[in-house]
C-alpha positions as CSV (number, residue, x, y, z in Angstrom):
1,X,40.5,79.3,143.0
2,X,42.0,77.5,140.5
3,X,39.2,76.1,138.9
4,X,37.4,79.5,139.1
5,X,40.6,80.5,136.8
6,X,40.2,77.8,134.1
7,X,36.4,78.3,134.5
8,X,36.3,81.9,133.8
9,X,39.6,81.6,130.6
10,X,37.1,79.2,129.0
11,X,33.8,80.9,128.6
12,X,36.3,84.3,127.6
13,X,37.6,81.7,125.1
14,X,34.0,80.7,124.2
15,X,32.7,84.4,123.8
16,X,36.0,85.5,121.8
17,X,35.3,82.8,119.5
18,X,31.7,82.9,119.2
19,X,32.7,86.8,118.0
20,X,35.0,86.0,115.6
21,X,33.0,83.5,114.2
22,X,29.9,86.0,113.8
23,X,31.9,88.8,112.4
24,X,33.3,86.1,109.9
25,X,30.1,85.2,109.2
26,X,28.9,88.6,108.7
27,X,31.5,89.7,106.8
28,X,31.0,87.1,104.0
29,X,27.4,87.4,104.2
30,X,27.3,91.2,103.7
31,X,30.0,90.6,101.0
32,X,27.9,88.1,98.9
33,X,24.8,90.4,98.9
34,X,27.0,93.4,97.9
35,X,27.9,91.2,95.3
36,X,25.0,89.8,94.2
37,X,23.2,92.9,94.1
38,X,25.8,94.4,91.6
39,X,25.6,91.6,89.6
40,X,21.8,91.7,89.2
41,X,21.9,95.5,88.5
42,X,24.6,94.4,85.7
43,X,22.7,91.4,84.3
44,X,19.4,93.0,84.2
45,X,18.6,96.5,85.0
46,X,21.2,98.4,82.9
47,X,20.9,96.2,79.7
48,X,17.4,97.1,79.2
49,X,17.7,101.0,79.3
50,X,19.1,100.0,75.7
51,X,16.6,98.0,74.4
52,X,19.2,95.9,72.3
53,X,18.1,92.7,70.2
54,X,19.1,89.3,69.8
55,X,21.3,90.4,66.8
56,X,24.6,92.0,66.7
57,X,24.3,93.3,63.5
58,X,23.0,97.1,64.6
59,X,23.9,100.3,63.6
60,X,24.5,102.6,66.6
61,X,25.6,106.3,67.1
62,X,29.3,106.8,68.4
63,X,27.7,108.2,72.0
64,X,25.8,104.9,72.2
65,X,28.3,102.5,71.6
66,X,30.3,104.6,74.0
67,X,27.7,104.0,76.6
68,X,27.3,100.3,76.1
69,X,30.6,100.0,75.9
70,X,31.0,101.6,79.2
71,X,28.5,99.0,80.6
72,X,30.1,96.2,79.1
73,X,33.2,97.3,81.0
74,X,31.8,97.8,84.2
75,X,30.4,94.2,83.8
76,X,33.8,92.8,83.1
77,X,34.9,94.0,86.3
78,X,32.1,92.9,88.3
79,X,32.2,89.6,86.7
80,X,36.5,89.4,87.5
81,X,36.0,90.7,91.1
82,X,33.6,87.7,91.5
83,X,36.1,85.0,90.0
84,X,39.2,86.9,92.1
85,X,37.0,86.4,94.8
86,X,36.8,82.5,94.2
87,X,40.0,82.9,95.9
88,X,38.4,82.7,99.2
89,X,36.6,79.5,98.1
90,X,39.5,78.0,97.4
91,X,41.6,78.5,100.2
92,X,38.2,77.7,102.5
93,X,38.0,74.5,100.4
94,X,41.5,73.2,100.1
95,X,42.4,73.8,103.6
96,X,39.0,72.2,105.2
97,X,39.6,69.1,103.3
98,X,43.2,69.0,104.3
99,X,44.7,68.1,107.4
100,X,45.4,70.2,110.5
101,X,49.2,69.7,110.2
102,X,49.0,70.7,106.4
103,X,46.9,73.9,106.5
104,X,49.0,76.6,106.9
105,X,50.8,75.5,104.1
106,X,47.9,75.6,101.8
107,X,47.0,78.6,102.8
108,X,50.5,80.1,101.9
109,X,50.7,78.6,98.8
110,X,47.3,79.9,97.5
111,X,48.1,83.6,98.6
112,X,51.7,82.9,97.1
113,X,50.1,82.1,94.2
114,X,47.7,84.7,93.5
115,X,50.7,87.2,94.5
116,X,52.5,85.4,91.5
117,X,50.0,85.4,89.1
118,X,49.1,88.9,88.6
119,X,53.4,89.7,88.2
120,X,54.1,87.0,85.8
121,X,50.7,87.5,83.7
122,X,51.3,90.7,83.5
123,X,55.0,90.5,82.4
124,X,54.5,87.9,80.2
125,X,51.6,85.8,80.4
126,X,48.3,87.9,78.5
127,X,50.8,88.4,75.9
128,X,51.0,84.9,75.1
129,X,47.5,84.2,75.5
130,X,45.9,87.1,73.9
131,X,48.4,88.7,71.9
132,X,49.0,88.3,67.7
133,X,51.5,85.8,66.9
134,X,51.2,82.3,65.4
135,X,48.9,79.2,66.3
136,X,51.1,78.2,69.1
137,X,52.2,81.2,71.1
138,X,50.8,85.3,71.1
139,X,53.4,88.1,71.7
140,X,52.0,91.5,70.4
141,X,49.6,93.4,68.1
142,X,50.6,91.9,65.0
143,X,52.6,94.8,64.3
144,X,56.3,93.9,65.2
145,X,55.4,95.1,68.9
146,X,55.4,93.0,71.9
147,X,52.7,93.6,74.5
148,X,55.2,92.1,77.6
149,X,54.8,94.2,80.8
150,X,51.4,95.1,78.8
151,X,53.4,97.8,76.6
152,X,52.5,98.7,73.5
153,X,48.5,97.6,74.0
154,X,45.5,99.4,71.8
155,X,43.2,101.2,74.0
156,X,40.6,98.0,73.7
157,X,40.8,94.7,73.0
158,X,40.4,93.5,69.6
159,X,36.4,93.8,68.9
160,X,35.3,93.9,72.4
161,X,34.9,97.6,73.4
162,X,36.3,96.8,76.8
163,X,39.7,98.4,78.0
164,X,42.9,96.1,77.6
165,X,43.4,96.7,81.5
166,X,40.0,95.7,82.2
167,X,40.8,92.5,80.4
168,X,44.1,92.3,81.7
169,X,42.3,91.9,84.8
170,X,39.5,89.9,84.2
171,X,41.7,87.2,82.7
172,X,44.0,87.4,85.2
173,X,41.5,85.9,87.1
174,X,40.9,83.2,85.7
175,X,45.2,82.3,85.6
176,X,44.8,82.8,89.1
177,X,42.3,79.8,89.4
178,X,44.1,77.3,87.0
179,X,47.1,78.1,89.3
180,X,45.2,77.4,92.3
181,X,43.6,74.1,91.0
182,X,47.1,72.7,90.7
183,X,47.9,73.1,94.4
184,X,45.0,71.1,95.5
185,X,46.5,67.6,94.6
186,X,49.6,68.2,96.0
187,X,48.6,69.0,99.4
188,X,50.8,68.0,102.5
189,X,54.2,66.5,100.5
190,X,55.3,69.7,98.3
191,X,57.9,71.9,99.5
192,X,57.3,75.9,99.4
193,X,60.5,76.3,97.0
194,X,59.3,73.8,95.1
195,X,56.0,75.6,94.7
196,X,57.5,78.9,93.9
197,X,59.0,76.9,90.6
198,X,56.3,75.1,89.5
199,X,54.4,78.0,90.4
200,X,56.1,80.2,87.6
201,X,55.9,77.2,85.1
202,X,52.6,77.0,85.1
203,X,51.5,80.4,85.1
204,X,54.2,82.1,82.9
205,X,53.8,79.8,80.7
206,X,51.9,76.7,80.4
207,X,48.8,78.0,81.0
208,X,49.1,81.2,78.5
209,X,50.6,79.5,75.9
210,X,48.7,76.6,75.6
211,X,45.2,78.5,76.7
212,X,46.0,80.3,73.5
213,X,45.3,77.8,71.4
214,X,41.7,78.1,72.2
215,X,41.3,81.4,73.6
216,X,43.9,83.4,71.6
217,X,42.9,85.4,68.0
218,X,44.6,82.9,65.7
219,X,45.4,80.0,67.9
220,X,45.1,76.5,65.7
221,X,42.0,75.1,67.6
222,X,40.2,78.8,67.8
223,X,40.7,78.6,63.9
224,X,40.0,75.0,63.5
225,X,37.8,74.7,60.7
226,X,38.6,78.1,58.4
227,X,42.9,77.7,58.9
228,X,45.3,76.5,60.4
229,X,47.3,73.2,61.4
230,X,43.6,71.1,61.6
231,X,41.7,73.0,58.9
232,X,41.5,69.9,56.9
233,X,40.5,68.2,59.6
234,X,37.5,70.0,61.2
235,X,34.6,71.7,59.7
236,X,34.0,73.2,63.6
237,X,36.3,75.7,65.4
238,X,36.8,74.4,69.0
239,X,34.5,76.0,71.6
240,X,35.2,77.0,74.9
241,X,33.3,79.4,76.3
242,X,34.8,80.1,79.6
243,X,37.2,77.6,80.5
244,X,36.1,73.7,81.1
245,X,39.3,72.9,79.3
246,X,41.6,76.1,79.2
247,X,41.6,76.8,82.8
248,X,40.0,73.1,84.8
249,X,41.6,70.3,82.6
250,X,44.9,72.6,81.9
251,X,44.8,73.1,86.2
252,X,43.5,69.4,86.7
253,X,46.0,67.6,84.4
254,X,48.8,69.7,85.7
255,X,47.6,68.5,89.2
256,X,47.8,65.0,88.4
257,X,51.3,64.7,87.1
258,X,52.4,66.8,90.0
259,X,51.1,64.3,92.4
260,X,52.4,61.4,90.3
261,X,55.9,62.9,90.4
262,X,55.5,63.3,94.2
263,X,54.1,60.1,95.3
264,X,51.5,59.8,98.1
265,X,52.1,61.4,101.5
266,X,54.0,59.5,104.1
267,X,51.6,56.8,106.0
268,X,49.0,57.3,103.5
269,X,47.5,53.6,102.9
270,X,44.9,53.4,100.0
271,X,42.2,50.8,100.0
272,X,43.3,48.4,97.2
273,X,46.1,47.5,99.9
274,X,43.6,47.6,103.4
275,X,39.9,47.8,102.9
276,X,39.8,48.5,106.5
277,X,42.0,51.2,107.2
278,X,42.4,52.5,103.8
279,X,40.9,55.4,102.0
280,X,41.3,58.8,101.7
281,X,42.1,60.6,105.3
282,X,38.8,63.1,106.3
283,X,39.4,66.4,106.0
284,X,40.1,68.3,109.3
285,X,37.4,70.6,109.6
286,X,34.5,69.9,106.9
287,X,32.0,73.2,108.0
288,X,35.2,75.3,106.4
289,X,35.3,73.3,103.3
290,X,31.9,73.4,102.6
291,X,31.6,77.2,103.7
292,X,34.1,77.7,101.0
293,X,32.5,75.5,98.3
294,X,29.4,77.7,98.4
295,X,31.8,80.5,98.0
296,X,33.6,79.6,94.7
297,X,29.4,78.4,93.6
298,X,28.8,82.1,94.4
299,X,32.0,83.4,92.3
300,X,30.8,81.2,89.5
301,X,28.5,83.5,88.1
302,X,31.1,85.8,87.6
303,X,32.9,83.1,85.6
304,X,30.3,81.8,83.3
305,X,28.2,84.7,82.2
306,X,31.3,87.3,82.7
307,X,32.8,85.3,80.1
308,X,30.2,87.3,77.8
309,X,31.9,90.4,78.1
310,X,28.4,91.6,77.4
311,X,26.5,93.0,79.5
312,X,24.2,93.8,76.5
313,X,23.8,90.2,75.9
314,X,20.5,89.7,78.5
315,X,19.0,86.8,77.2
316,X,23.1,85.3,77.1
317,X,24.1,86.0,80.3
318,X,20.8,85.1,81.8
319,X,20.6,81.8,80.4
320,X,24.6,81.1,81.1
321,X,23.5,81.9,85.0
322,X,20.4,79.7,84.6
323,X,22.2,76.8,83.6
324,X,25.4,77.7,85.9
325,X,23.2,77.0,88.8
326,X,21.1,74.2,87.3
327,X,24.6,72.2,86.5
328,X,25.2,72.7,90.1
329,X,22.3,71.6,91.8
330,X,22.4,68.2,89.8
331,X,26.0,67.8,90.0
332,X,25.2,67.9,94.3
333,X,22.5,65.7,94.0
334,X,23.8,62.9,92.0
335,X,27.2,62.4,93.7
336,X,25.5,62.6,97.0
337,X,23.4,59.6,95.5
338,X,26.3,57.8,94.0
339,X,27.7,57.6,97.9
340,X,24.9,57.2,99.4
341,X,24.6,54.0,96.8
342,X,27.9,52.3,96.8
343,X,30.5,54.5,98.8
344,X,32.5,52.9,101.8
345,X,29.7,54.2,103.9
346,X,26.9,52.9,102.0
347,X,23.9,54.1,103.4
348,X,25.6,57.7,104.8
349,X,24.8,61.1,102.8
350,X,28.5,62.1,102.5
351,X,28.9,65.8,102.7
352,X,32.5,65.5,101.0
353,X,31.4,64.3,98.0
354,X,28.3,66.6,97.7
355,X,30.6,69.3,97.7
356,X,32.1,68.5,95.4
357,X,29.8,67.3,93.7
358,X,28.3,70.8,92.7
359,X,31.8,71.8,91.9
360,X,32.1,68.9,89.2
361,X,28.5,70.5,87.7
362,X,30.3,73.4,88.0
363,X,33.5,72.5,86.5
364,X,31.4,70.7,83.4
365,X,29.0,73.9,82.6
366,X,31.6,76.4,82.3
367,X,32.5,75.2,78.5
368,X,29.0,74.7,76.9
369,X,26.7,77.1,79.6
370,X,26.0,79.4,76.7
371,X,24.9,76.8,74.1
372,X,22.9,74.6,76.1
373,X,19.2,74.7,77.1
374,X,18.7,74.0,80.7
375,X,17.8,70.4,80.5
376,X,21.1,69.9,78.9
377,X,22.4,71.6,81.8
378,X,20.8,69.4,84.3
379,X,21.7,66.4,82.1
380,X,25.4,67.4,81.9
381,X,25.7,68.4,85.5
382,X,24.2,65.1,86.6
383,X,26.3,63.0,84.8
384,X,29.2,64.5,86.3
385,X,28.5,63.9,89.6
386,X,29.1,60.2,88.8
387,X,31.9,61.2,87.2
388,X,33.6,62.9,90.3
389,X,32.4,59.9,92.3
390,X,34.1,57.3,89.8
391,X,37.0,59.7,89.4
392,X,37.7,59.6,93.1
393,X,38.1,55.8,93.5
394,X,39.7,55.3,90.2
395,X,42.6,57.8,91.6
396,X,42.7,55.8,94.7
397,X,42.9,52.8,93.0
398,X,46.3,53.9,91.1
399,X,48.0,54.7,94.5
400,X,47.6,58.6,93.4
401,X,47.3,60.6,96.6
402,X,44.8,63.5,95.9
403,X,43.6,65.5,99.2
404,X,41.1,67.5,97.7
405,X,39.6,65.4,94.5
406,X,41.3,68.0,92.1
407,X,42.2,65.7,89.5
408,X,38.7,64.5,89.5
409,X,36.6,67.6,89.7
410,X,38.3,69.3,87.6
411,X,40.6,67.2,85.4
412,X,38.1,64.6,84.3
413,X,34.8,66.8,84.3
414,X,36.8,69.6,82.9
415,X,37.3,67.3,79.8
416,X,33.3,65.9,80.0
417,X,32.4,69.3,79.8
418,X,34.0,70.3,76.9
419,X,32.7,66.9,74.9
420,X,29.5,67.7,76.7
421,X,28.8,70.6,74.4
422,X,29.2,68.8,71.0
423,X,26.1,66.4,72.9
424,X,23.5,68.9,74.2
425,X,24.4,72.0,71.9
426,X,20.9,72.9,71.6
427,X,21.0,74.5,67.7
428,X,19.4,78.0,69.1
429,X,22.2,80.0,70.1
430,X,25.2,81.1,68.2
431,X,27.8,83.7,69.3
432,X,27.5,86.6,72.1
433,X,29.0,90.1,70.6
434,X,29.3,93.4,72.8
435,X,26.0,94.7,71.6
436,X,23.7,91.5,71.6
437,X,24.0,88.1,70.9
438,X,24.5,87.2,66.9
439,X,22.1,83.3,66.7
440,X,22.4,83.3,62.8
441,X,24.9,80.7,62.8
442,X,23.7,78.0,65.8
443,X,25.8,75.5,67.5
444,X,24.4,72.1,67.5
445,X,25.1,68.9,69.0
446,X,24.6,65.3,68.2
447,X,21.5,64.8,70.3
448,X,19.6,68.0,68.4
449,X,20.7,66.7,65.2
450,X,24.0,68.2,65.1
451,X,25.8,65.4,63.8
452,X,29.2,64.9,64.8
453,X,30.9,67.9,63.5
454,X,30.9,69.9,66.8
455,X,31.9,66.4,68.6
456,X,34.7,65.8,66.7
457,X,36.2,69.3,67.0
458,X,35.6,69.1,70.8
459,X,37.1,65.7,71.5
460,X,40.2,67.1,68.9
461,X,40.9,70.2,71.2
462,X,40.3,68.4,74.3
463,X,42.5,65.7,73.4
464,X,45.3,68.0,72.6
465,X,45.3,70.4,75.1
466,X,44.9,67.6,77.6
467,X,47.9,65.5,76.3
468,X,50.4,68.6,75.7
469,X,49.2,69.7,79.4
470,X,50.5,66.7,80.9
471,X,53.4,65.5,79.4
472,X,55.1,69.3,79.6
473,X,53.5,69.5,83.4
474,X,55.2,65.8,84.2
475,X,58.6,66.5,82.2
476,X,58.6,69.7,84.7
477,X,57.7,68.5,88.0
478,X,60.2,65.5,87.5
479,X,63.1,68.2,86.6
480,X,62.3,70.0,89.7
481,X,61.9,67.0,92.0
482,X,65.4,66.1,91.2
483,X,66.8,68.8,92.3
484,X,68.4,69.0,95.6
485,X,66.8,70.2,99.1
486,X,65.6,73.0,99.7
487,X,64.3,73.3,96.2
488,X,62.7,70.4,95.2
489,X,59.5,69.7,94.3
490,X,58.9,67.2,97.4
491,X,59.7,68.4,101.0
492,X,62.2,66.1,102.9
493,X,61.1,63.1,105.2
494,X,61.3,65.1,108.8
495,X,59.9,68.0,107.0
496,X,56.9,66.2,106.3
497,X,56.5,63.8,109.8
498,X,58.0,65.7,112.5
499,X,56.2,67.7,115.2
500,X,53.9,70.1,113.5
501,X,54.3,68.5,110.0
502,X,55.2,70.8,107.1
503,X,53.3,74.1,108.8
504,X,56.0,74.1,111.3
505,X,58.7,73.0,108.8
506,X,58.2,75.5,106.2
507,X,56.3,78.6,108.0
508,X,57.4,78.0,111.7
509,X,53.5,78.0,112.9
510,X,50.8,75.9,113.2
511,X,47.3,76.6,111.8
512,X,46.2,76.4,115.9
513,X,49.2,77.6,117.6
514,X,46.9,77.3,121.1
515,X,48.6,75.5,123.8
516,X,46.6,71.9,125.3
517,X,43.7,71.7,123.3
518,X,42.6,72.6,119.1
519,X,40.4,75.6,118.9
520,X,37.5,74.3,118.3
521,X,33.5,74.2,119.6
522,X,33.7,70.6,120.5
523,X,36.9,70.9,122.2
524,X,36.3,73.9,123.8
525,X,32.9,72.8,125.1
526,X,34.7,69.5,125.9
527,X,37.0,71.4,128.4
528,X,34.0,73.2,129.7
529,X,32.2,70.2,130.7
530,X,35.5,68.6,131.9
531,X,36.1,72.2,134.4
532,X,32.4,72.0,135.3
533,X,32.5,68.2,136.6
534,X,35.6,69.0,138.6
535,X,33.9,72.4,139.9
């Protein structure tokens, strides 16, 4: 009777998770062709009922610029309910490569985050970033007005046709992600206090005020070139199209002096110090990480060719997905190579690092996906999967503990990417504009007979915001590591190894709360053979 019992609570075990799983399954499925669909309609069905050319130099009647400008917005949003959705992908990806005891808390701190970003961008942050002010730091309209708490805002922004709200949101977005990155490489140590301050640092006000440097109307490396404090010393502006360096290296960099400050986690040994046991611990549950990989891929193409603003840009935003996905696929396909070449299992095709392998392709395309051709994209992308391979072990060999490879895909491709464009800028395509793309003045790189103008502004910008990035991210997370429990930056000792680890420390739950066995297929199938051998 007994036996009957177990039998009978494991196959309604079995069939309750076998549901879930489905309806999760489902759910994301219907979600991405929802989503896909509207993008398509977006990208290439609307634009043509306009007929627009390559330049932007038109002349238009007030109802059709209304119209387009109507489109355009309704693209923006599409575009930042793609990247919001990237959310997913990182909570999928951060948590699968984590480990059990560890998972709740990433989970927390993502939401937390995202929670955070849209107050504190909104109070403070777009103003800094997108609003009039000097080369450092945006406040307002440039007429005495601030735009905290978004008061005081024109009805669009600047040239763009598209609403200041719709904006608002689409860039908030993209905050979110650079707030998410930083998480990733400081998995399983950092206590959730702690995170709620550095949280607000770099949201509030790293990531605004340095993003509007490059991003903002008159930061100094936007105007590099015509004014400002390196006028004399570039011919080029710095280019960033949608965020290699403002949003990966800022969120990568920031990662990496977070995890300095911290140290590694308790018991974590690293191979310079035991080739045998050492290395990075596997992730507990690989089929969510890579589930969620796919899903920030998928969000992608609302971060690259959103970044138009445009959908009258076809040819633009069609290219940008083009090479998107091209940067991708070689990204993949090399650092699955590089592992299968030299990694610790030499021989194995390691799915960890062909995750995020795509995500360094990713990661690199997102600064030069508009200027490029797609050979340079597959060029680019494949050079960065070596890069996230090399990355990887070079972390590990400085005793930096990074869960997720954070540092690496986004950090240190972040940074190729954006020196990748003064390369491969292919000389055919100049600026997008919200009524077509404006090619009279083409970007060109060194290989297409560019010179090095375009590389030298790059590597300046890059350089910069890279450096200011970390040294105010490490002066910050040391100030908050010192002080005392509960609100420093690192969690205390028993916090970290006692029963349950920092899930049950912090949040009081595990990410399994099931009592014997994980919930699992294998285990649960496990149990099932175990009750049928004693049946």
């Amino acid at each position: 009777m007994k036996v009957g019992s177990t039998k009978h609570n494991f196959l309604s075990s079995v069939r309750q998770l076998t549901r879930e799983k489905w309806a999760l399954g489902a759910t994301i499925f219907t979600g991405k062709m929802i989503g896909l669909l509207l993008v398509f309609a977006a990208m290439m069905v609307i634009p043509g009922m306009f007929g627009t050319k390559a330049h932007a130099a038109e002349t238009y009647t007030a109802h059709e610029t209304t119209m387009m400008d109507t489109v355009n917005t309704v693209w923006t949003l599409v575009a930042a309910f793609l990247v919001f959705g990237m959310q997913a992908g990182f909570v999928m990806l951060e948590a699968g490569f984590a480990r059990k005891r560890e998972t709740v808390n990433v989970l927390m701190e993502c939401i937390f985050d995202t929670c955070l970003c849209g107050l504190l961008f909104y109070a403070v942050g777009y103003a800094f970033m997108f609003g009039k002010g000097n080369g450092f730091i945006g406040w307002g309209g440039g007429d005495g007005k601030t735009w905290f708490f978004l008061q005081n805002t024109p009805a669009t922004y600047m040239s763009t046709g598209i609403p200041v709200l719709a904006h608002w949101i689409f860039q908030y977005a993209f905050a979110d992600t650079c707030s998410t990155i930083v998480s990733g490489a400081m998995i399983g140590r950092t206590s959730f206090r702690g995170d709620i301050l550095y949280s607000i640092g770099i949201t509030g006000f790293i990531y605004p005020i340095i993003g509007h440097w490059a991003w903002g109307p008159d930061g100094f490396l936007a105007n590099m070139g015509s004014s400002g404090l390196f006028q004399s010393i570039s011919a080029q502006p710095f280019r960033d199209f949608a965020g290699s360096t403002v949003v990966h290296t800022i969120g990568g960099v920031a990662s990496l002096a977070g995890a300095m400050v911290l140290g590694p986690r308790l018991g974590r040994i690293f191979a310079r110090d035991d080739k045998e046991k050492g290395g990075l611990p596997p992730g507990h549950n690989l089929l969510v990480a890579a589930v969620g990989g796919f899903i920030l891929w998928f969000g992608w193409y609302g971060f690259n060719p959103g970044s138009t603003l445009s959908a009258m840009d076809m040819q633009g935003i069609g290219r940008v997905a083009a090479n998107t996905t091209l940067a991708a696929c070689a990204g993949g396909f090399t650092a699955m190579l590089a592992a299968l070449w030299f990694g610790p299992t030499k021989g194995k095709f390691d799915l960890a690092f062909t995750i995020n392998g795509f995500l360094a392709g990713l990661v690199a395309i997102t600064c030069p996906c508009y200027w490029v051709s797609p050979f340079g994209a597959i060029m680019l992308g494949a050079i960065s999967g070596f890069i996230i391979f090399g990355g990887v072990y070079l972390i590990e060999w400085f005793r930096i503990d990074d869960p997720v490879g954070a540092v690496s895909v986004h950090g240190f491709n972040g940074i190729w990417g954006t020196i990748s464009l003064g390369l491969f800028a292919s000389g055919q395509y100049g600026a997008t504009g919200a009524y077509g793309a404006d090619n009279s003045a083409p970007v060109t790189g060194l290989f297409y007979g560019g010179g090095f103008g375009v590389l030298k502004a790059q590597l300046i910008g890059s350089l910069t915001i890279t450096l200011a990035t970390f040294v105010i991210s490490f002066v910050m997370m040391y100030v908050i590591n010192k002080l005392g429990h509960p609100w420093k930056l690192r969690i205390e000792e028993h916090g970290e190894t006692g029963a349950g680890g920092i899930d049950v420390f912090d949040h009081g739950i595990e990410v399994y709360p099931v009592q014997d066995d994980e919930i699992s297929l294998s285990g649960l199938f496990d149990k099932g053979a175990k009750v049928a051998s004693e049946a």
